[in-house]
C-alpha positions in Angstrom: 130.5 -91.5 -136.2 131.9 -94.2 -134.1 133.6 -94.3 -130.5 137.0 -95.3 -130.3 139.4 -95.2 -127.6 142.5 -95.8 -129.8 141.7 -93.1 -131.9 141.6 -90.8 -129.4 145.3 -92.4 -128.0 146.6 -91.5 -131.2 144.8 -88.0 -131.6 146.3 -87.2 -128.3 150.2 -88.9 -129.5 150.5 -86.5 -132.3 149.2 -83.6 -130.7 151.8 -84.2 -127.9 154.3 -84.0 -130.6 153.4 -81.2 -132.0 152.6 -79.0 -129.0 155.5 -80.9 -127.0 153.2 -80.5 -124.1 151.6 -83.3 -122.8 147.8 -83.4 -123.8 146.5 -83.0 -120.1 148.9 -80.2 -119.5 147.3 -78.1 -122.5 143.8 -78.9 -121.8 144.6 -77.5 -118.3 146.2 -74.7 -119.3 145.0 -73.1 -122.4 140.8 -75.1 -122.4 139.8 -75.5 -118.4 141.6 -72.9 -116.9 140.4 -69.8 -119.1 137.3 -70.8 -119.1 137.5 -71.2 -115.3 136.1 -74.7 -115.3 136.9 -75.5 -112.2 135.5 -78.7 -111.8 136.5 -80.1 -114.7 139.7 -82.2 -115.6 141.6 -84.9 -117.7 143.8 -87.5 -116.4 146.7 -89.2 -117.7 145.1 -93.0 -117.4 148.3 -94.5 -118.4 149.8 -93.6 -115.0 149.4 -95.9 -112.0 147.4 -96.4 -109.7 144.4 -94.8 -112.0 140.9 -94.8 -110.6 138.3 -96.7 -111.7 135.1 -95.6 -113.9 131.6 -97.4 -113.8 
């Protein structure tokens, strides 16, 4: 299995269309927040100013 960052771009794209939520806004709702994982989170990266990784 490989690693790529388009793939998950697109992944994210069409579930975005077929959810018409945006794929942060899901997660958050219906994944992390159940589960009560609190410290746990995805950003939108395409948004500016984003934070660095290492």
């Amino acid at each position: 299995m490989n690693f790529s960052n388009s793939g998950h771009d697109i992944q994210s794209a069409v579930f975005e269309q077929v959810t018409k939520k945006s794929f942060v806004e899901y997660l958050n709702e219906n994944i992390f927040g159940p589960l009560q994982m609190d410290h746990t989170q995805v950003t939108n990266l395409l948004s500016r100013p984003h934070p660095q990784g290492y």
